[in-house]
C-alpha positions in Angstrom: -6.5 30.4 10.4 -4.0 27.6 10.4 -1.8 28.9 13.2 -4.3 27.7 15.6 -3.8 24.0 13.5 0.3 24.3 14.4 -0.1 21.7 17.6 -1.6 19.4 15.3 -0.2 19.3 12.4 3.3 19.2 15.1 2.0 16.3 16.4 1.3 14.3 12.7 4.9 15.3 12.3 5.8 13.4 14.8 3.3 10.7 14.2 4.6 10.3 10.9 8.6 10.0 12.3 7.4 7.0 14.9 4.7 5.1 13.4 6.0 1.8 12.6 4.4 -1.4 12.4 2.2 -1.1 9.1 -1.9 -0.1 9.5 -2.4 -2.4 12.3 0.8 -0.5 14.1 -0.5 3.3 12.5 -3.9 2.6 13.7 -2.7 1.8 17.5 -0.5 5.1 17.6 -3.5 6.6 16.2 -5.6 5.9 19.0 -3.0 7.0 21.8 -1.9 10.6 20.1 -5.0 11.9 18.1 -8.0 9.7 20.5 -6.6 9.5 24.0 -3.6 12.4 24.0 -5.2 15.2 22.0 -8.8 14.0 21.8 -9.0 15.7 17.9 -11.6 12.5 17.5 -13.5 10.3 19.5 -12.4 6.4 19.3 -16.0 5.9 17.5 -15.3 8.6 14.7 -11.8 6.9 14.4 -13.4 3.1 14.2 -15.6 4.5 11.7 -13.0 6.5 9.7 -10.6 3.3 9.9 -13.8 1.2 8.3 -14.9 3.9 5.5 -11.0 3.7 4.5 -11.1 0.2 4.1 -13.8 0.2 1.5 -11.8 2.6 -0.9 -8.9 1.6 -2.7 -5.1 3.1 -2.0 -3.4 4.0 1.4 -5.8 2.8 4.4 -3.8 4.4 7.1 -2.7 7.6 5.1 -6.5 8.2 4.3 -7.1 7.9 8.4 -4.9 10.4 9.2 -6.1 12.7 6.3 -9.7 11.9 7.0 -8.5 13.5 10.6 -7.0 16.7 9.3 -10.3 16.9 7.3 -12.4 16.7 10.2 -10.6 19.1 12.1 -9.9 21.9 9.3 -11.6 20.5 6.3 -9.7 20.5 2.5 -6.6 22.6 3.1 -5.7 21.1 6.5 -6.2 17.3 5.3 -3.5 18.5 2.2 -1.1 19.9 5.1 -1.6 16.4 7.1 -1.5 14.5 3.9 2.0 16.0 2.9 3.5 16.3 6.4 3.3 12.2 7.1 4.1 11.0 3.5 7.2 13.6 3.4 9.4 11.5 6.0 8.7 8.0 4.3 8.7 9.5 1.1 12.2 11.1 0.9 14.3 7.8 2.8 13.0 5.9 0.1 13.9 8.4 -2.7 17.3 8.1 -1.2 17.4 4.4 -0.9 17.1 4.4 -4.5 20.5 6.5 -4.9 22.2 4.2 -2.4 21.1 1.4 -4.5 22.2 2.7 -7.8 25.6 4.5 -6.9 26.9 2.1 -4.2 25.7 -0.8 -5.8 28.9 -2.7 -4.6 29.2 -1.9 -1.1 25.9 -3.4 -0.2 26.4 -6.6 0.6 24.5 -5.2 4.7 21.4 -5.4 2.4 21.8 -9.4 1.0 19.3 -10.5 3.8 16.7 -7.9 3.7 15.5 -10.1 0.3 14.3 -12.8 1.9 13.6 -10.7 5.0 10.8 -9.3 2.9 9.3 -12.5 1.6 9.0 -13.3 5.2 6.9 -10.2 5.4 4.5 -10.6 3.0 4.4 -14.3 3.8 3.7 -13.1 7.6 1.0 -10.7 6.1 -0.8 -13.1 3.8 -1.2 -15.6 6.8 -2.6 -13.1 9.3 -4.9 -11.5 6.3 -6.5 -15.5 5.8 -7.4 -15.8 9.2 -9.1 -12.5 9.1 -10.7 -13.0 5.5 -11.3 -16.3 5.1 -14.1 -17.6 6.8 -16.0 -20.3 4.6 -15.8 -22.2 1.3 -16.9 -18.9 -0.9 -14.2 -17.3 0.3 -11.5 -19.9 0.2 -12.7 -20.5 -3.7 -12.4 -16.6 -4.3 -8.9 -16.7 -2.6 -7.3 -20.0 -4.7 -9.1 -18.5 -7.8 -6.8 -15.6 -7.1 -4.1 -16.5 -6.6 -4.0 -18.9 -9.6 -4.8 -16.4 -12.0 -2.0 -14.2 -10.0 0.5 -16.7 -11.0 -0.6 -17.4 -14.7 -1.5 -14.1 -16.1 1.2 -11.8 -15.5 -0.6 -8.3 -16.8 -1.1 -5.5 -14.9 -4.8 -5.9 -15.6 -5.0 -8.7 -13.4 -5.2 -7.3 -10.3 -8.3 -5.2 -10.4 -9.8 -7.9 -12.6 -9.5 -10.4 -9.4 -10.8 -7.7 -7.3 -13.8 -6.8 -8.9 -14.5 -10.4 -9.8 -14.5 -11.4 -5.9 -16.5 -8.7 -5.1 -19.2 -9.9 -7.6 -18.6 -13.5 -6.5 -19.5 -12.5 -2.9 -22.5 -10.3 -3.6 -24.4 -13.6 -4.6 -25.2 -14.4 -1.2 -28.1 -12.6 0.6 -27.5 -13.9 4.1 -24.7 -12.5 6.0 -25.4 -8.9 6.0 -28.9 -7.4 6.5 -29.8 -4.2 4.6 -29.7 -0.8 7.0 -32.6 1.1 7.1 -33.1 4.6 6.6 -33.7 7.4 3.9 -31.2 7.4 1.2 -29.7 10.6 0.0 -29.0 10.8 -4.0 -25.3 10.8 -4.7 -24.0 13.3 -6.3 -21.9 11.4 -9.1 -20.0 14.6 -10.6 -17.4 14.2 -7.7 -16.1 11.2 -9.2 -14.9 13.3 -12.3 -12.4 14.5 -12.2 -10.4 11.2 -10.5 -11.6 9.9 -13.3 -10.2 12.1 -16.0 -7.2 12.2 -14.5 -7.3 8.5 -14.9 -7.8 8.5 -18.4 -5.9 12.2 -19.2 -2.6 9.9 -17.8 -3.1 7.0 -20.0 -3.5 9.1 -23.0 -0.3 10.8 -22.5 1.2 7.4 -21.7 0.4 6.0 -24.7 0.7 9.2 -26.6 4.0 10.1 -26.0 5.6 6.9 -24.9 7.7 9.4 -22.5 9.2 7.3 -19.4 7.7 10.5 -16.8 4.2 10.4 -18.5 4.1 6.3 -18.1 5.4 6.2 -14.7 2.5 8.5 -13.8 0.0 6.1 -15.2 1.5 3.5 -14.1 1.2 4.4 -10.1 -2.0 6.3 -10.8 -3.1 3.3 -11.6 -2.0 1.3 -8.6 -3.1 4.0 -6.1 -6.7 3.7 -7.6 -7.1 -0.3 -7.9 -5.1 -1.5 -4.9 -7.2 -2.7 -2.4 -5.3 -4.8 0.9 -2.4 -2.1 1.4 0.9 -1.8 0.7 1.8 -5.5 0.5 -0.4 -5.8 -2.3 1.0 -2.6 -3.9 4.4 -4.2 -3.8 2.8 -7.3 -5.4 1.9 -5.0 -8.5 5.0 -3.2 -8.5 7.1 -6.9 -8.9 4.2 -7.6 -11.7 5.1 -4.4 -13.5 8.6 -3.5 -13.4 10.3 -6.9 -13.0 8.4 -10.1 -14.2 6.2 -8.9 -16.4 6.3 -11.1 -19.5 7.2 -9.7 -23.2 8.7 -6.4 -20.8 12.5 -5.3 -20.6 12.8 -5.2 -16.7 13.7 -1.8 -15.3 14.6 -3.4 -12.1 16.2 -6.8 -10.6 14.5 -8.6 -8.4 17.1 -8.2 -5.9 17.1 -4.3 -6.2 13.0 -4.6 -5.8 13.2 -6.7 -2.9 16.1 -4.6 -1.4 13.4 -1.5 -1.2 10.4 -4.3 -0.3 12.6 -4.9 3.0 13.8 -1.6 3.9 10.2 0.0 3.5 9.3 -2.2 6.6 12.4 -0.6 8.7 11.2 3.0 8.3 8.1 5.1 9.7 5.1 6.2 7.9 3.2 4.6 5.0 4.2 1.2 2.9 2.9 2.9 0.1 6.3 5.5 0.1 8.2 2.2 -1.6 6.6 4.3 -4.8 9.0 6.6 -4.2 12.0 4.5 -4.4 11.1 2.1 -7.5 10.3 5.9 -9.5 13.8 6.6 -8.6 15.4 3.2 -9.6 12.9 3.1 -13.1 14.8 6.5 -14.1 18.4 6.2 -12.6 19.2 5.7 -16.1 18.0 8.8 -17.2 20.3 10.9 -14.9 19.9 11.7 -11.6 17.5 14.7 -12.5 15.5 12.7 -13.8 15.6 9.9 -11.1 14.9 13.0 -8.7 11.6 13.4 -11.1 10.8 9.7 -10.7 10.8 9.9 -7.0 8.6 13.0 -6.8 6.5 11.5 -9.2 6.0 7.5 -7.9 5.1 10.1 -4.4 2.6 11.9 -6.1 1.1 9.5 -8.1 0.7 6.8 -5.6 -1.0 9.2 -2.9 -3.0 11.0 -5.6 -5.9 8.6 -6.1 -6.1 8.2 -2.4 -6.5 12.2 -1.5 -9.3 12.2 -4.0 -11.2 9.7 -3.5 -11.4 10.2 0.1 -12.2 13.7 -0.5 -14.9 13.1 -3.0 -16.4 9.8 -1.4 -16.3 11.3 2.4 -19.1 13.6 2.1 -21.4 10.8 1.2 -20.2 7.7 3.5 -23.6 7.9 5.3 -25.5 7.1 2.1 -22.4 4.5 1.2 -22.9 2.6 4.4 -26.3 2.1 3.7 -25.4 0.3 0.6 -25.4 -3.4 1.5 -23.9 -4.8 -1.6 -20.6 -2.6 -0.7 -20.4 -4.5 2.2 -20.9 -8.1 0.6 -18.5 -7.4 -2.2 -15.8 -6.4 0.8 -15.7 -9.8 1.6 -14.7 -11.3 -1.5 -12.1 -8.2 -2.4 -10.6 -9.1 1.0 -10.1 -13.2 0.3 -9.1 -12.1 -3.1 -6.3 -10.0 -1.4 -5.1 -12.6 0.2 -4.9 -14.9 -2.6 -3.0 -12.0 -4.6 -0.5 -12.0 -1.4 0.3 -15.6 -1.2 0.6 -15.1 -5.6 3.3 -12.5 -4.8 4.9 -14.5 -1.9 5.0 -18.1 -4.0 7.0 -15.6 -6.9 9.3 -13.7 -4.9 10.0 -16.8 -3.1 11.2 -18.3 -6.4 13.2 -15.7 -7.6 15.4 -15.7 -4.4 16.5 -19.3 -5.6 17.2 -22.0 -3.0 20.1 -21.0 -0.8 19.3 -22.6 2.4 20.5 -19.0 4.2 17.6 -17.3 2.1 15.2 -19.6 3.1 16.2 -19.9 7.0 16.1 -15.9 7.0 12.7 -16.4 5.4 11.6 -18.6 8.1 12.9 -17.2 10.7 11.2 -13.7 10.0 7.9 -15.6 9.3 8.2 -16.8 13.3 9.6 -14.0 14.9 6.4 -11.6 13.4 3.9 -14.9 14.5 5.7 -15.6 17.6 6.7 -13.1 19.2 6.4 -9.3 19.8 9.9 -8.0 18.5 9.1 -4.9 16.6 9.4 -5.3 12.4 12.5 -2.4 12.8 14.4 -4.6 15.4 14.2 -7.9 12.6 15.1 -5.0 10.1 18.3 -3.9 11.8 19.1 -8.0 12.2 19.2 -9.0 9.1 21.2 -5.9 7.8 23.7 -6.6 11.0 23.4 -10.9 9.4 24.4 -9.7 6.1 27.5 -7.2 7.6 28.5 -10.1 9.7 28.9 -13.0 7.3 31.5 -13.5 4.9 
């Protein structure tokens, strides 16, 4: 039965080999290959697929194009469709992450890509605070954020933000009216077994203390809070693995900000940066083992997403219904942003202030606002800045 799926799951390949640009880029070679090319949906059932994404947390843009598969060959083909666009992504960064470790020396090409990134998530924060911020709720949700970003360093932090601006925002009864309808009763016993997998991972984390078990958790854990995308993934990644306070460091900040830049060079989902910081938390191990932590930061970062979609899917036209999940999107999304400009203000810092890193910080913020030069193209010019200069 899946022969007849080879045309399609040909053109995800090749989907997944092109698509640059982030979600707002995915979602725009979405529409031209899979709407207006193939016609596998209709440009309503992709609007609404792109919306039901946004309200669950992980990879918005990998869910889309899973929530496509699923649609045209239910479970087994949304796997496939799943595996075939992660695969690319996935396996440059894994082998960034040897690059990094074994020809540590010879990389001065990658000096720029550092600040490069801060520019990024700078340039993402600012676009995501137009968008998200609309009134003085949501500005207080967003500062409240970001604060508490910048004081209390735990990984906890994050979803506590979250779920705190979604509670914030659910106060108001004004700006989105109830939809009518009969309600269907949720079946609840699909959320089970994301859950136990949850908790089965941080009781083997904390059972066995064993590096593989706690970098599962650990990006479980991220693929089922992070809401905003892979900027805000990254953000939890710097929390965890290189500023965390009362924790040895498993990375520098230059090494994490290496793979933060290069991520935005490559095709296919932000989220494959999990793939390369798995690699660079074992390289110390081996390099079997920092083989395992790539295969595992993949896994474990897309996991959550699969699932969840999967599970929650079936019932998106009872969800919708729901008013308070729409209210409580509004004050996840201004916390975002105050979690983005948290990240930016800390990255920025660590840098230091060498005038070179901040005019390469600077200059990437205006060529993204500015102009329409592609993210690879300000990729390739910062490596070709840092092979240049002395």
């Amino acid at each position: 039965m899946l022969l007849r799926h080879i045309p399609f799951l040909k053109a995800v390949f090749f989907y997944s080999i092109t698509a640059f640009g982030g979600p707002q880029g995915h979602l725009a070679m979405m529409i031209k290959t899979f709407v207006e090319k193939r016609r596998d949906v209709t440009l309503e059932e992709l609007m609404e697929f792109t919306a039901f994404c946004q309200l669950l947390p992980g990879a918005s843009s990998t869910q889309t194009i899973t929530l496509i598969g699923y649609k045209r060959g239910g479970v087994l083909l949304a796997i496939l469709t799943l595996l075939i666009w992660i695969t690319p992504a996935c396996v440059l960064m894994g082998l960034l992450s040897f690059v990094i470790t074994y020809f540590h020396q010879d990389l001065r090409v990658f000096r720029f890509v550092q600040p490069m990134a801060v520019g990024f998530l700078g340039y993402a924060g600012f676009k995501a605070f137009k968008i998200s911020v609309k009134n003085y709720a949501t500005a207080g949700i967003m500062v409240g954020a970001l604060l508490l970003t910048v004081l209390f360093r735990s990984p906890w932090v994050f979803p506590s933000v979250i779920i705190a601006g979604g509670v914030v925002s659910n106060f108001s009864s004004k700006r989105i009216p109830d939809i009518p309808g009969k309600r269907r009763k949720i079946q609840w016993a699909n959320l089970w077994l994301f859950a136990l997998i949850f908790i089965v991972a941080g009781v083997l984390s904390e059972v066995t203390k064993a590096r593989p078990f706690r970098l599962f958790e650990n990006f479980y854990r991220f693929g089922s809070i992070v809401f905003g995308g892979g900027q805000v993934l990254i953000a939890a990644m710097l929390d965890q693995y290189v500023i965390r306070k009362n924790h040895v460091p498993l990375m520098t900040p230059q090494e994490f900000l290496t793979g933060a830049g290069m991520v935005q060079a490559i095709p296919g989902p932000t989220f494959s940066v999990a793939s390369f910081v798995g690699g660079m938390v074992m390289r110390d191990m081996g390099k079997a083992y920092q083989v395992l932590g790539c295969i595992i930061g993949s896994i474990a970062i897309f996991l959550p997403s699969l699932l969840l979609l999967l599970f929650f899917y079936p019932i998106w036209q009872n969800l919708k219904r729901y008013v308070y999940v729409f209210r409580a999107l509004e004050g996840i999304n201004a916390a975002v942003v105050g979690i983005m400009w948290a990240a930016t203000m800390i990255l920025l810092s660590s840098l230091g202030i060498e005038w070179m890193n901040v005019l390469v910080v600077l200059a990437t913020f205006c060529l993204l606002q500015f102009t329409r030069i592609p993210a690879p193209i300000i990729v390739m010019g910062c490596l070709l800045l840092g092979w240049w200069l002395p």
